[in-house]
C-alpha positions in Angstrom: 6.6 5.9 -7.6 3.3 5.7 -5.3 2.2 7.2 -2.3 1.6 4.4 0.1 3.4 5.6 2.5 2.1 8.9 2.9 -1.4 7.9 2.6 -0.9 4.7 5.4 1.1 7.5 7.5 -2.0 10.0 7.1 -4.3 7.1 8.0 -2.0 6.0 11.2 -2.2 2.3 9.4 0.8 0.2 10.0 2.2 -1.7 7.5 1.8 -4.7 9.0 -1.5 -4.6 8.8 -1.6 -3.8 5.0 0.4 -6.2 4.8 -2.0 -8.9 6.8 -4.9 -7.4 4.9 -3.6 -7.6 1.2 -1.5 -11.2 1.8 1.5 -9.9 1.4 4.7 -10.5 3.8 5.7 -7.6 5.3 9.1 -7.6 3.6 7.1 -6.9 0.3 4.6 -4.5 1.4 7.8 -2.6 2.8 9.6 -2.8 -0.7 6.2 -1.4 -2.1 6.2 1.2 1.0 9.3 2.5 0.3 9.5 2.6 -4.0 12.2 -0.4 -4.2 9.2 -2.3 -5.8 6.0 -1.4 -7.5 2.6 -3.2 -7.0 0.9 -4.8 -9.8 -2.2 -2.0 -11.3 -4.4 -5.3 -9.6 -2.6 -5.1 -6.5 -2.5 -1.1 -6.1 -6.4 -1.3 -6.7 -6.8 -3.7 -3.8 -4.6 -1.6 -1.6 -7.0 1.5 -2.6 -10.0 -0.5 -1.7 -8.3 -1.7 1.6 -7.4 1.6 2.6 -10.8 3.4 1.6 -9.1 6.0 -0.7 -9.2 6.4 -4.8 -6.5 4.8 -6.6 -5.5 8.5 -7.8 -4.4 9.2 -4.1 -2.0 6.4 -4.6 -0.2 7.3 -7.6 
């Protein structure tokens, strides 16, 4: 489980422009959104860095 959502909702970030920003289609990004998938550790980092918070706040 990760907190994506919660932190891109805190952040008023859409995920379509996560999903722009980390090269992802949006279909994906959703499925990492919403826990049906789970990014890579690689991919979760990038989406910290992207989203200026610690990976912690993520997981």
């Amino acid at each position: 489980m990760n907190r994506i959502k919660e932190v891109l909702e805190e952040k008023g970030i859409k995920q379509t422009w996560l999903a722009e920003k980390i090269g992802k289609s949006f279909s994906q990004t959703n499925a990492y959104v919403c826990n049906r998938r789970q990014p890579s550790l690689k991919q979760l980092f990038e989406i910290a860095k992207i989203l200026n918070v610690d990976v912690k706040n993520l997981i």
